[in-house]
N, C-alpha and C positions, 0 to 999 in steps of 0.2 A: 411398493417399490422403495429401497432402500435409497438414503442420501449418501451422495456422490461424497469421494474424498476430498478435502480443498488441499490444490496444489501452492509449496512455499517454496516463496522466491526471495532473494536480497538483490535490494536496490538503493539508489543514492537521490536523494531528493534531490531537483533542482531549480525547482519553481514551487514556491507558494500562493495558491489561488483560495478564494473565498469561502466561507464555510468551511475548515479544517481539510481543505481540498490541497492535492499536491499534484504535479507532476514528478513521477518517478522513473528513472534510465535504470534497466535491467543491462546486464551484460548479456544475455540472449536474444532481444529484441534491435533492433536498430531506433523504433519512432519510443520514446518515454507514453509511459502509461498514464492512466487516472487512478489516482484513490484515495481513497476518505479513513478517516481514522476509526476505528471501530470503538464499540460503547465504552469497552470496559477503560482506555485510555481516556475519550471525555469527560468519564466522572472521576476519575482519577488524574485531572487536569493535568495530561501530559506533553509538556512540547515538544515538538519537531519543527526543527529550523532546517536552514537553505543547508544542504553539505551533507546530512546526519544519512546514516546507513542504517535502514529500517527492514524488515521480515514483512514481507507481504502476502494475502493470503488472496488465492484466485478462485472461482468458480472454474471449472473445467468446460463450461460451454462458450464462458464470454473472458478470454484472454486479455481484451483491453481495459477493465475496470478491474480493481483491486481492492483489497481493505487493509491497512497498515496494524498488522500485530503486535510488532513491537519495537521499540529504539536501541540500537545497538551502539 
């Protein structure tokens, strides 16, 4: 079985929670998401603050968890 496509979304951070966790407000959703920064940003020690507009990557099964791609 082949692996599903991940669906990208931009969103605006607006909450910072523990462990490189965010809450992030999509313009298609009403409630703000969860998600976590993905590896290649932690070894490449990148921040994301409160405000910053980031590329989020989704699983097609579980819409309210996310992983943060990249900082825009």
């Amino acid at each position: 079985m082949a692996k599903e496509e991940a669906i990208k979304m931009d969103g605006v951070v607006i909450e910072l929670l523990p462990n490189t966790t965010f809450r992030v407000k999509l313009e298609k959703f009403e409630k703000p998401i969860l998600a976590m920064l993905n590896g290649r940003m932690r070894q490449n020690n990148i921040k994301v603050l409160l405000g910053d507009t980031v590329e989020l990557e989704f699983s097609p099964y579980d819409l309210t968890r996310g992983r943060v791609t990249r900082r825009r």
